[in-house]
ZADO-109064 format. One record per residue (C-alpha): x, y, z. Coordinates in steps of 0.25 Angstrom, whole numbers, padded with zeros to 4 digits, always signed. Example, Ala and Ser with C-alpha at 12.3 -4.5 7.8 and 13.67 -1.06 7.14 Angstrom:
REM ZADO-109064
+0049-0018+0031/+0055-0004+0029/
END
This chain:
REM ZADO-109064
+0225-0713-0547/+0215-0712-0535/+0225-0705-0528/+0229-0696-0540/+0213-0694-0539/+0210-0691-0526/+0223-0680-0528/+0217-0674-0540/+0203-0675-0533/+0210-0668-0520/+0217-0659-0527/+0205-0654-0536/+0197-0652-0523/+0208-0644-0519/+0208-0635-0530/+0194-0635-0530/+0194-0631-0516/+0205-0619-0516/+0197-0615-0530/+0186-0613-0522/+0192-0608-0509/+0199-0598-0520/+0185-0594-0526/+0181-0593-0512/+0189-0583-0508/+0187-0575-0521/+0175-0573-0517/+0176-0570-0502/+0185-0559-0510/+0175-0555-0517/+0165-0554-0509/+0176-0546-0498/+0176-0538-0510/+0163-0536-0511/+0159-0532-0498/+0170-0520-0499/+0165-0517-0511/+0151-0515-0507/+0154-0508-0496/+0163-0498-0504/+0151-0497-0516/+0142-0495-0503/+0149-0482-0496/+0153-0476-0510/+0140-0476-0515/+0134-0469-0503/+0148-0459-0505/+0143-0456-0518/+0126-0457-0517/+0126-0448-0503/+0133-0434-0508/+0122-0436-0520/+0112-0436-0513/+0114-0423-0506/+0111-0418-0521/+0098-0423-0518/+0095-0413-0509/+0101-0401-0518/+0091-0406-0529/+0079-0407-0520/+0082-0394-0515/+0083-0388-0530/+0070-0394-0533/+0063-0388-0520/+0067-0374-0522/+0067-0374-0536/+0082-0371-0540/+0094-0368-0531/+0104-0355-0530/+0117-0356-0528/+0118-0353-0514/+0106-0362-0511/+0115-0372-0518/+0128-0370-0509/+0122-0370-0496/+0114-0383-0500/+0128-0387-0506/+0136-0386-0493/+0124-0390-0483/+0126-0406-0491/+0138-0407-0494/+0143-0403-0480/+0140-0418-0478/+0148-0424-0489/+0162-0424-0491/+0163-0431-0503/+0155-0419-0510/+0164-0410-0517/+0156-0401-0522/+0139-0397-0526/+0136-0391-0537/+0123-0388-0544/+0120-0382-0557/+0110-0375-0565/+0107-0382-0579/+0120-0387-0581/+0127-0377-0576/+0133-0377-0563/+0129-0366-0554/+0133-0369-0540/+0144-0376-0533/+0148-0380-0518/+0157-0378-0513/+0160-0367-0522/+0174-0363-0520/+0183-0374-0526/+0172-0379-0536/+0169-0365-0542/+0175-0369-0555/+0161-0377-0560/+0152-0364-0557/+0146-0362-0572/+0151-0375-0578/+0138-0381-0589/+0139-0397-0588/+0138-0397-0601/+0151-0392-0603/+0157-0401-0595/+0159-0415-0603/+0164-0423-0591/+0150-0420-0583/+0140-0416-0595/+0136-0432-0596/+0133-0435-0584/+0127-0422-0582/+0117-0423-0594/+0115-0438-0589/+0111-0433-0574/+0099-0422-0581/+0094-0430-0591/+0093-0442-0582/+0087-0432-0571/+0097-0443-0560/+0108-0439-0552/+0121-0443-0559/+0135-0447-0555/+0147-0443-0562/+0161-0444-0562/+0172-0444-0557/+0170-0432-0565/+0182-0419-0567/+0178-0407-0561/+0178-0393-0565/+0185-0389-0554/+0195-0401-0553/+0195-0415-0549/+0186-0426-0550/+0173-0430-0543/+0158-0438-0545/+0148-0428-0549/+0134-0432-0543/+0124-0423-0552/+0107-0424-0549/+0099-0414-0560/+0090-0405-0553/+0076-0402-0563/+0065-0392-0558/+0052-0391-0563/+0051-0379-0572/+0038-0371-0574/+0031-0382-0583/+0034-0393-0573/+0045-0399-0583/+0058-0402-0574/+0070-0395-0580/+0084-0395-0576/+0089-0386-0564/+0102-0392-0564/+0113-0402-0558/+0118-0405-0543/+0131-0409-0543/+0138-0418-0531/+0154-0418-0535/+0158-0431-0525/+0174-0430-0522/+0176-0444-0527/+0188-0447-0517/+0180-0442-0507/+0169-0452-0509/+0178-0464-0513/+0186-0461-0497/+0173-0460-0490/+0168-0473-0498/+0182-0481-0493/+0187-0481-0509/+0201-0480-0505/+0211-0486-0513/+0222-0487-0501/+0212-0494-0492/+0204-0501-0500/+0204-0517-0499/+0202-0519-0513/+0204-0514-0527/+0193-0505-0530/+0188-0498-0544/+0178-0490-0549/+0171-0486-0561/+0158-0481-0567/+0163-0465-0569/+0149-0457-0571/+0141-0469-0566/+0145-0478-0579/+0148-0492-0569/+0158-0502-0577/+0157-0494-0590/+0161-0480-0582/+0175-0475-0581/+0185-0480-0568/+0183-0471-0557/+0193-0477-0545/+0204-0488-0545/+0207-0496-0556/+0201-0502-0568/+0206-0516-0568/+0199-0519-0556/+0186-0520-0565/+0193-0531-0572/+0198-0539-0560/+0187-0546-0557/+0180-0537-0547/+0170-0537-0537/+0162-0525-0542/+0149-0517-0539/+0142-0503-0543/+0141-0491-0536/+0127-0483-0540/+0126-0469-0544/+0114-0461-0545/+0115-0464-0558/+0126-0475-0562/+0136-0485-0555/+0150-0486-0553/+0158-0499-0552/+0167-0504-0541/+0176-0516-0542/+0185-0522-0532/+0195-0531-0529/+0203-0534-0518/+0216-0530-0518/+0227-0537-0527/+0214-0544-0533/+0207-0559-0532/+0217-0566-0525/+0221-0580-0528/+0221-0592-0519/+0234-0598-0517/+0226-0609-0509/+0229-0618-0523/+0245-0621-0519/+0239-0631-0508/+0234-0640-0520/+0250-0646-0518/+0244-0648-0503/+0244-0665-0498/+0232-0672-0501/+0231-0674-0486/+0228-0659-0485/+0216-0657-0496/+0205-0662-0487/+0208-0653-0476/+0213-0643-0486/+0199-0644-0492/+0191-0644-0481/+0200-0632-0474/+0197-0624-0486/+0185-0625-0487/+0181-0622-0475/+0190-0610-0475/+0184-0606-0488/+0169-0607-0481/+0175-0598-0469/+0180-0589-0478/+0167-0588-0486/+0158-0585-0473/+0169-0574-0467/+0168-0567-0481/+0154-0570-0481/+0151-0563-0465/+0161-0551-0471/+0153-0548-0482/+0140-0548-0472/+0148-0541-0463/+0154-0530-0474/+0139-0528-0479/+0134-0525-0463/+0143-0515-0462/+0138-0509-0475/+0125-0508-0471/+0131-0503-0457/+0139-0492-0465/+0127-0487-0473/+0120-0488-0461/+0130-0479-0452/+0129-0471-0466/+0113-0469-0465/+0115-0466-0452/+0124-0455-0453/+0119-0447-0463/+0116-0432-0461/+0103-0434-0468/+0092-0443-0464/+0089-0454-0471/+0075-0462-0470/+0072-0477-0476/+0056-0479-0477/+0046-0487-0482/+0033-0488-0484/+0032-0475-0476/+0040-0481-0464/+0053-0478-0462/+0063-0489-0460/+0076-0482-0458/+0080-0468-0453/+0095-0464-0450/+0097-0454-0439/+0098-0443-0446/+0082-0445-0450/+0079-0446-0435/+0087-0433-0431/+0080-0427-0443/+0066-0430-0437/+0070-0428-0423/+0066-0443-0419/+0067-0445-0404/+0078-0452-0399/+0075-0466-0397/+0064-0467-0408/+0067-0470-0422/+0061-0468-0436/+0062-0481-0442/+0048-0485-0443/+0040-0472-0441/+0030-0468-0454/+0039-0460-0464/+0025-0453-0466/+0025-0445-0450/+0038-0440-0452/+0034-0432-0467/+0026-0419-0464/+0013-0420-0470/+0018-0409-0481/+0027-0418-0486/+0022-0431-0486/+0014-0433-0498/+0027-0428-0506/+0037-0437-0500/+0026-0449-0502/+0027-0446-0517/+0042-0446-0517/+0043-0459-0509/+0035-0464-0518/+0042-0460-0531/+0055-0464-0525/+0049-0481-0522/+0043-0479-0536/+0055-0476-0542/+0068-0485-0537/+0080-0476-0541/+0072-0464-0539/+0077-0452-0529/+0065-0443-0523/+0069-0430-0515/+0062-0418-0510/+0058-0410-0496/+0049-0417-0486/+0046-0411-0471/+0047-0421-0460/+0044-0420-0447/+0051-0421-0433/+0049-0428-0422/+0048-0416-0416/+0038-0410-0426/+0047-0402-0432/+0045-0399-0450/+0057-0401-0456/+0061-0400-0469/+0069-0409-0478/+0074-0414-0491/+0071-0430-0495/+0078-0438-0505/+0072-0454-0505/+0075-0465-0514/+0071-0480-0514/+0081-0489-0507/+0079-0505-0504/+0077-0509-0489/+0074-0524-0486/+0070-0527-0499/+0059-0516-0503/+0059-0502-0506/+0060-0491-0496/+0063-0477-0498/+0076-0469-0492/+0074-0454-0489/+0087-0445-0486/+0081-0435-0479/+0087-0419-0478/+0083-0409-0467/+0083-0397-0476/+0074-0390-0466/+0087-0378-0458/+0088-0378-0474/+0074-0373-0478/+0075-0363-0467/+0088-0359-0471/+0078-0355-0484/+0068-0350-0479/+0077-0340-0471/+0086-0336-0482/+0073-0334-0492/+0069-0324-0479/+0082-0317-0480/+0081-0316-0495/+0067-0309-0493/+0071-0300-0484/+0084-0297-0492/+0074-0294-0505/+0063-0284-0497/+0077-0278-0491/+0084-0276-0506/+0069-0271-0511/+0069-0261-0497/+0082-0257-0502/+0081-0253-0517/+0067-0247-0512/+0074-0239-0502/+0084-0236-0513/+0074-0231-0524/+0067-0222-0513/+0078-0216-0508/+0085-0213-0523/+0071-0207-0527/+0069-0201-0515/+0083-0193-0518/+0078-0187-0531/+0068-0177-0526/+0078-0169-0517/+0088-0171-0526/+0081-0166-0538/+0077-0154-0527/+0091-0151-0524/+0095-0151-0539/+0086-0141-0543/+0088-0131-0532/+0103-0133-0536/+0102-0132-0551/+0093-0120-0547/+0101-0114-0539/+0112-0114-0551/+0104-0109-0560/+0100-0097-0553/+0113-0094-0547/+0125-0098-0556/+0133-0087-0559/+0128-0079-0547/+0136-0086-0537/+0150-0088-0536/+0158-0100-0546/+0159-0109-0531/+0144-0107-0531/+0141-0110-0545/+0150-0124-0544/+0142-0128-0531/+0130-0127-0538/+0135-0135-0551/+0141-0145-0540/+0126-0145-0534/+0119-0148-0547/+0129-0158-0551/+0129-0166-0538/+0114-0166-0538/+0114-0171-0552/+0122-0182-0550/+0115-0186-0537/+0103-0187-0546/+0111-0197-0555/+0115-0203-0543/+0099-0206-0536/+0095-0210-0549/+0104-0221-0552/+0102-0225-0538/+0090-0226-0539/+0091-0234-0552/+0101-0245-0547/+0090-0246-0535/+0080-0251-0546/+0089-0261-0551/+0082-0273-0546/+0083-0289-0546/+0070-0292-0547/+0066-0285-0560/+0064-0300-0568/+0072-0311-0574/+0083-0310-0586/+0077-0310-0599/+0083-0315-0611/+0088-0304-0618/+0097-0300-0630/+0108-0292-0623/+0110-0285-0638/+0095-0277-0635/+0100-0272-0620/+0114-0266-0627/+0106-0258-0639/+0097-0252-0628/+0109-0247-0620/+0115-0243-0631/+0103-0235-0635/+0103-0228-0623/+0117-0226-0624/+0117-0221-0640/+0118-0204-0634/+0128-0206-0625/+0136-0216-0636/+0132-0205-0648/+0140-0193-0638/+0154-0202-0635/+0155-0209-0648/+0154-0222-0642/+0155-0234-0651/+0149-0248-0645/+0152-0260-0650/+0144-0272-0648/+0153-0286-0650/+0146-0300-0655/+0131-0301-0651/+0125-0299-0637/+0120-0311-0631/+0107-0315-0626/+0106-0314-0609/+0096-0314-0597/+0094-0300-0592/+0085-0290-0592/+0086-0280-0605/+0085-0269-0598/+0096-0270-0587/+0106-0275-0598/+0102-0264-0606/+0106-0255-0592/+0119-0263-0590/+0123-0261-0606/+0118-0246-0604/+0128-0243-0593/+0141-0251-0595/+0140-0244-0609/+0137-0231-0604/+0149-0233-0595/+0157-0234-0606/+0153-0223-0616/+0155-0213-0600/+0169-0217-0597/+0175-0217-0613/+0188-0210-0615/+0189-0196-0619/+0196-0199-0629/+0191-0212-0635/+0177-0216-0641/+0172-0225-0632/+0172-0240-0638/+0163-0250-0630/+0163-0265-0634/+0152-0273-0631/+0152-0289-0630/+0148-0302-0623/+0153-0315-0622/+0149-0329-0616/+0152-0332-0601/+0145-0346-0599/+0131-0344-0597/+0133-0328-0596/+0135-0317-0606/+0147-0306-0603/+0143-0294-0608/+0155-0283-0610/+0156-0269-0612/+0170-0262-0617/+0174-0249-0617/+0187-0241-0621/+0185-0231-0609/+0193-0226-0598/+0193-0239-0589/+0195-0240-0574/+0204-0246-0564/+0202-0261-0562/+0200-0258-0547/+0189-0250-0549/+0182-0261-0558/+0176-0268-0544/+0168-0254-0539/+0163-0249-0552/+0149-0258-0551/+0146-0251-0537/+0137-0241-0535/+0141-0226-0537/+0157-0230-0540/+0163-0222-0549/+0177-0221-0556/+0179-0207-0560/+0172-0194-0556/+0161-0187-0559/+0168-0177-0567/+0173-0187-0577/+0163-0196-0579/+0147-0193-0572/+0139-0204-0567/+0136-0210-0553/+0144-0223-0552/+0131-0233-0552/+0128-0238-0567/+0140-0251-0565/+0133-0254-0554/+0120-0255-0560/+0126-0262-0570/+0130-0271-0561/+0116-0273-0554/+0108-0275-0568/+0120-0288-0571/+0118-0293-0558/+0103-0294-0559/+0106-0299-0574/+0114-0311-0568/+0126-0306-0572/+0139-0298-0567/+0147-0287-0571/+0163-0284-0572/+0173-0273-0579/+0185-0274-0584/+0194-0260-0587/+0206-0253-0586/+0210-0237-0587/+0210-0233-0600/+0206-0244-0606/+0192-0246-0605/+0182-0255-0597/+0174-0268-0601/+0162-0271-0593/+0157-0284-0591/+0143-0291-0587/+0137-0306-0589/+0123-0310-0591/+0117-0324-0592/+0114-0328-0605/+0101-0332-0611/+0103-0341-0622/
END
C-alpha cells in the first residue's frame, strides 16, 4: 500500500514535473516567438512610417508657399522619393481631384480622377480631411493596376478670412511587397507562421492582408502595428504550431530513475528558461542596435532634445551643421544652433508638440553652421519617450540648394516676362510703325491708277491693280498682326460667364454676313456656364463661325450646328459645318500663324484668325482641335473649365 503510495506519489511528481517542464517550454516558445515578432513589428513599422513622412515635407512646403504647381510637384516628387524604394508612386491633388502624379509615365491613368467617384478610396479619403490626420489605407486597387497602401495627409491653407480650407490630398502609394521584403516578411524564410490583418487601419476587426486567417485562431502570440491613424494585427506561431512534449512516455521509467529524472529535468528546465531568457535580451540589443544603425544612416538629420539640450544627434545632423571632427552635438544648447530669426517660432512649435502627445509640428527654421554659414531647412518634430520623460524628436531637411534653386528659377521667370513684354512691344511698334508708309504707298498706287488706267497699256493697267491689291492686303496683314500682338495673359482672371451671352454677340456681328449666304445656325440644348472672359469667347465664337459661313459650298446653304457637352470638369464646345472640309494632314498647321489652305483668289483672308483662336483658348484654360474631311465639312472643337 505504502509502496502503491510512494508509486502514485512518484509518478504524480512526475507528471507534475514533465507538465511543467511541457509548460516551460511553451513558454520559452512563446517568448522565442516574441522576440521575432517584435523585431518583425519593429522594422515594418519604420517601412511603413518613413516613406510617410517624406509627405511631411511636401505639406510643409504647400503651406509655405501657399499652393504647389505641377512642376514644383515633380521635382519635389523625384528629389524624396529618389531615397525610397518602396514608394511607387506621389501624387497630390487639388480638392479631391488628382492634379499631379510622379512619376508620371506609367501611373498617368489617375490624372483627373475625383475621390469621390472612387468607392474603394472615398472613405478613407473623407476620413483623412474631416479628421484633418494623415491616414493609411489599403491594400487598396489601383486605377492603374495592382494593389498597394495608400498614405494620404490633407493639406488646408488659410484663405482671406483666416478660416483654413482644403488645398488638397498628398498621396504615398507604398508597393506593399516591397515593404513586406525590406521588413524580412518572407514567407519561404520565415521561422514561423505569420498573418496579418487590420485592412485600412481597422486592427482585429479589419480584413486579412497577408497569410492565413486561422493563425488568429491558434492561439497566437500577437501585437499591433501603429498607423498614423490605426493599427494592424500580427499573429505568429512557430512553424507546424505549439508542439507537444513527448517527455510524458518516461512516466513507464523505473522508480529508481524518478529522483534523478526529477532533479535532471528541472535543472534542464531552469537552463533552458535562462538561455531563452539571455536570447530575448539579446534579440532586444540587437533591436535597439538595428534602430540605431537605422538612425544613423538616415539621409536626413535627425535631433532628440530636451529642455533645450540635445541628447542625441545622428551623423547626418553633424554633417548638416559642419561640427569639427572630433567634437560632438550631444549636449550643446539646441538654442545656439537656431538663428535668431527662427528661434521664437521653433519655441512655439516644441512647445505645441510636448503639449500635445500624438501631435506632429512642421515648418522652416535656419540653423547655423559651424562654420557660420545660414542655412535653410524644413523641421518636422514629435513627442517621443527617453528614459522615462518627454523629449522631442526633430527630423531635420536642408532645403537650402532647394530655395536657391527658387530663387533662381523666379529670376528666370522675371526676365523671361520683361522679355515677352520687350517682345509684343516691339511687335505693336514695328506693326504701327508699318501703317504710315503703307498707307503712303497705297495712295500713291491708287492714285496713280486713277489718273492713268486706260492710258497705258493692259500689262500696265494689271500691274497697277496687282499694286493696289497687294498693298491692301498687306494692310490686313499689319493690322491683324498687330492685333494678335495685343492678345495678352495678363488681362484678369475668368469670370463666371453664361457662354449663351458670348454666342448672341458673335452672332450679331456676324447677322450681314449670315443675311448675304443664307446661313442657318442652329444652336443644340443649352450653353453652359464657364470661367472666361465674355469677350474673348465672344472673339473665338466670332471667328470659327465666320469660318464657316467663308468656306460653304457654292452650291449648298451652309448649315452650322452648335453644341456642348461635359468633359469632367470642362465643357467641350463644338461648331459644325457642311462646307468644303480639308485634308486630315492639314489639321495640325491650320492654328499657326499666316497658314493658309487655298489661295487668295478663292477664298481672301491672311491665315491668322485660328491661331488667334487658338491664343484666346489658351489663355481661357482651354485647348483647341478640328476634326474634317473634303467635302464633307469640318467640326471645330474647344474646352473651357466649368463654373458651376
Amino acid at each position: 500500500m505504502v509502496a502503491a503510495l510512494i508509486t502514485a506519489c512518484s509518478g504524480l511528481a512526475l507528471l507534475k514535473l514533465y507538465a511543467l517542464q511541457s509548460e516551460r517550454r511553451h513558454e520559452a516558445a512563446r517568448a522565442e516567438v516574441v522576440s521575432q515578432l517584435s523585431v518583425l513589428r519593429a522594422r515594418l513599422e519604420y517601412n511603413l512610417t518613413a516613406p510617410l513622412l517624406i509627405s511631411r515635407g511636401l505639406v510643409a512646403q504647400i503651406v509655405f508657399q501657399g499652393g504647389m504647381s505641377d512642376a514644383d510637384f515633380a521635382r519635389a516628387a523625384a528629389l524624396v522619393m529618389q531615397d525610397y524604394e518602396s514608394i511607387r508612386n506621389l501624387a497630390m491633388s487639388r480638392g479631391t481631384v488628382i492634379a499631379s502624379v510622379y512619376p508620371l509615365a506609367s501611373n498617368r491613368a489617375v490624372l483627373g480622377a475625383d475621390y469621390r467617384d472612387l468607392p474603394d478610396q472615398w472613405p478613407a479619403v473623407e476620413r483623412a480631411i474631416n479628421s484633418r490626420r494623415p491616414v493609411v489605407a489599403g491594400p487598396v486597387n489601383l486605377l492603374q493596376g495592382g494593389t498597394a497602401l495608400i498614405g494620404r495627409v490633407p493639406v488646408f491653407l488659410p484663405d482671406a478670412g483666416g478660416e483654413a480650407r482644403l488645398f488638397g490630398l498628398i498621396s504615398v502609394v507604398i508597393d506593399i511587397p516591397k515593404v513586406f521584403a525590406a521588413s524580412g516578411i518572407d514567407a519561404g524564410t520565415l521561422p514561423m507562421e505569420l498573418a496579418l490583418r487590420g485592412r485600412d487601419g481597422l486592427g482585429r476587426k479589419g480584413a486579412m492582408i497577408w497569410g492565413d486567417e486561422a493563425v488568429f485562431g491558434r492561439s497566437p502570440v500577437e501585437m499591433e502595428v501603429t498607423l498614423p491613424d490605426g493599427t494592424w494585427a500580427m499573429a505568429a506561431i512557430p512553424k507546424g504550431g505549439w508542439g507537444i512534449d513527448d517527455g510524458q512516455l518516461r512516466v513507464t521509467g523505473g522508480m529508481g530513475l524518478v529522483l534523478f529524472l526529477v532533479t535532471a529535468l528541472a535543472s534542464f528546465g531552469w537552463a533552458v528558461h535562462a538561455r531563452i531568457q539571455r536570447r530575448v535580451q539579446r534579440h532586444v540589443a540587437e533591436s535597439e542596435e538595428r534602430y540605431r544603425a537605422l538612425v544613423e544612416t538616415s539621409p536626413m538629420a535627425v535631433i532628440v532634445h530636451r529642455d533645450g539640450g540635445i541628447l542625441f544627434a545622428n551623423t547626418q545632423a553633424s554633417r548638416m551643421l559642419k561640427v569639427p571632427e572630433g567634437q560632438s552635438l550631444v549636449g550643446r544648447a539646441l538654442r545656439d544652433l537656431i538663428h535668431p530669426d527662427s528661434r521664437a517660432a521653433l519655441a512655439e512649435r516644441v512647445d505645441a508638440v510636448l503639449s500635445a502627445p500624438d501631435s506632429v509640428s512642421s515648418g522652416a527654421a535656419r540653423y547655423i553652421t559651424g562654420e557660420g554659414e545660414v542655412i535653410e531647412t524644413e523641421v518636422v518634430s514629435t513627442r517621443v519617450g527617453l528614459e522615462g520623460r518627454p523629449a522631442v524628436l526633430s527630423v531635420v531637411h536642408d532645403v537650402t540648394r532647394r530655395h536657391r534653386a527658387e530663387a533662381e528659377r523666379e529670376r528666370l521667370l522675371e526676365s523671361l516676362r520683361r522679355s515677352n513684354e520687350d517682345l509684343q512691344q516691339f511687335a505693336y511698334i514695328a506693326s504701327h510703325d508699318l501703317q504710315e508708309p503703307l498707307r503712303n504707298v497705297a495712295g500713291y498706287v491708287q492714285l496713280l491708277g486713277r489718273r492713268y488706267r486706260g492710258r497705258l497699256d493692259k500689262d500696265a493697267d494689271d500691274f497697277i491693280a496687282f499694286a493696289v491689291q497687294g498693298t491692301k492686303r498687306m494692310q490686313e496683314m499689319i493690322t491683324n498682326l498687330l492685333d494678335y500682338s495685343r492678345l495678352r495673359q495678363d488681362d484678369g482672371e475668368p469670370e463666371r460667364l453664361d457662354s449663351r451671352i458670348a454666342l448672341d454677340e458673335a452672332l450679331a456681328d456676324l447677322g450681314a454676313a449670315m443675311d448675304e449666304s443664307g446661313a442657318v445656325v442652329e444652336v443644340i440644348g443649352t450653353m453652359p456656364v464657364v470661367a472666361a472672359r465674355r469677350v474673348e469667347l465672344a472673339r473665338i465664337f466670332l471667328n470659327l463661325i465666320g469660318n464657316a459661313i467663308k468656306y460653304r459650298r457654292a452650291d449648298t446653304v451652309p448649315r452650322i450646328r452648335i453644341s456642348a457637352r461635359r468633359d469632367g470638369r470642362n465643357w467641350v464646345f463644338s461648331i459644325a459645318d457642311n462646307g468644303i472640309g480639308m485634308e486630315p494632314a492639314s489639321l495640325d498647321r491650320i492654328f499657326t500663324l499666316f497658314q493658309r489652305l487655298h489661295s487668295r483668289d478663292t477664298y481672301d483672308g491672311t491665315g491668322i484668325g485660328l491661331a488667334i483662336c487658338r491664343k484666346l483658348v489658351q489663355h481661357n484654360g482651354g485647348r483647341i482641335w478640328a476634326e474634317s474631311q473634303p467635302g464633307h465639312g469640318s467640326t471645330f472643337h474647344f474646352s473651357l473649365q466649368g463654373a458651376e
